[in-house]
C-alpha angles and dihedrals in degrees: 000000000000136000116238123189094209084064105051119127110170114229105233124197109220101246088051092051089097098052099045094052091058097044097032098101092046103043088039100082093044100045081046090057091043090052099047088049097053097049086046087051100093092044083051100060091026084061092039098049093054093041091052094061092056100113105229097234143183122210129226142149116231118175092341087311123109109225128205126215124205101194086194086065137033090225112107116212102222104200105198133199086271091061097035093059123109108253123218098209133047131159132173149124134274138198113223119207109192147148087284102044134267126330133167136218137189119216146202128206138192118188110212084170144356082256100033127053136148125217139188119211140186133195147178123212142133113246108206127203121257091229091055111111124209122207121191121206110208096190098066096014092239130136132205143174101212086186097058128094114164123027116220132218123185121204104192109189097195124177110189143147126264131206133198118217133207101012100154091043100053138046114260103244076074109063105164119181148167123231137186130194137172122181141148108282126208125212133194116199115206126183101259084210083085142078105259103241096048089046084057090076086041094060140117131219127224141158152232141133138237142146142232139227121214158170137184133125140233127238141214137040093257109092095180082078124050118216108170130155117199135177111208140178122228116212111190130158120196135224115247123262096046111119129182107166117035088234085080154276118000088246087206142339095231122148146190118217152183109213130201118194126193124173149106138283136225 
């Protein structure tokens, strides 16, 4: 679910119909900045939080060894040969921002290479249907989707190859890459008439299957952490018969998201 401005309609109480006619084209603009700042909010701080914890270093080589400086701090982090080295293992967890909310995902990887891996990821996030309509009362702070009936999550389990590019021609603290995955996907309909957490025990399972096509690059000279930021493309077709909006048949369950990957090597 997403909120999207095109699609604003204001909810009015009755005694208030007078007063909002005549102040409509002037509130409009403003209550338009404050909503789109409040469901931006939590992208905000989500973005914030993982950019806060990027060191502000300095290269430099020293005796074979590249040193960071934290000019915040007079200590000096010495990375040695053991740190520096490829890994052939990492595994870790990711938060996806996309056109249909937040979801988040939990990967594997195996390095053949330091060019060629291959991966396996999972992931959990609703896919919403292009013809459902959000409506957001300011008067209460509520928002609701009055053609919707089931809300649909995809769980995409993809195993795929990934390939660097450009290693001879970057440093490697950029590592940017391209990835493709494909993979049976599971989802799980709930009624949408009912709190979330409760709809969760009042769903149905069903399957398909579907890939994905990425790209995205990893960043800093420590390979025993992993720091990596992806878009990627979901393409999902769905079985016959799943309906999230009354207006008809979900026609897919595809996605575009920003990814954001923290984990370990190994």
């Amino acid at each position: 679910m997403y909120f999207c401005p095109c699609r604003f309609q204001p909810f009015h109480a009755p005694f208030i119909d007078r007063i909002a006619r005549n102040f409509r084209l002037a509130l409009f603009p403003l209550f338009m900045d404050i909503l789109f700042m409040k469901r931006m909010k939590l992208f905000r701080t989500t973005m914030g939080a993982f950019l806060s914890i990027l060191p502000i270093v300095l290269p430099a080589q020293e005796e074979g060894r590249i040193v960071f400086k934290d000019p915040k701090s007079e200590e000096n982090r010495i990375l040695g040969e053991d740190a520096l080295h490829p890994r052939t293992h990492a595994t870790g967890m990711g938060l996806m921002i996309g056109n249909d909310g937040f979801g988040i995902s939990g990967f594997y990887h195996h390095a053949f290479s330091e060019v060629v891996a291959a991966f396996a990821d999972i992931s959990f996030s609703e896919a919403c249907d292009v013809r459902q309509i959000d409506y957001y009362d300011y008067w209460t702070g509520e928002q609701y989707s009055p053609n919707k009936i089931n809300r649909v999550f995809r769980v995409p389990l993809f195993i795929g190859v990934q390939y660097r590019l450009f290693k001879d021609d970057l440093a490697d603290n950029f590592r940017p890459f391209l990835q493709a995955g494909a993979g049976p996907v599971l989802l799980y309909i709930t009624p949408a008439d009912m709190e979330f957490f409760t709809s969760l025990g009042h769903g149905y399972t069903d399957f398909t299957y579907g890939g994905y096509l990425g790209a995205g690059a990893y960043f800093g000279f420590d390979r025993a952490s992993v720091f990596g930021l992806n878009l990627r493309y979901l393409i999902i077709p769905t079985p016959s018969g799943i309906q999230s909006v009354r207006q008809g048949e979900l026609p897919n369950a595809n996605g575009f998201f920003i990814g954001i990957q923290l984990g370990a090597a190994f």
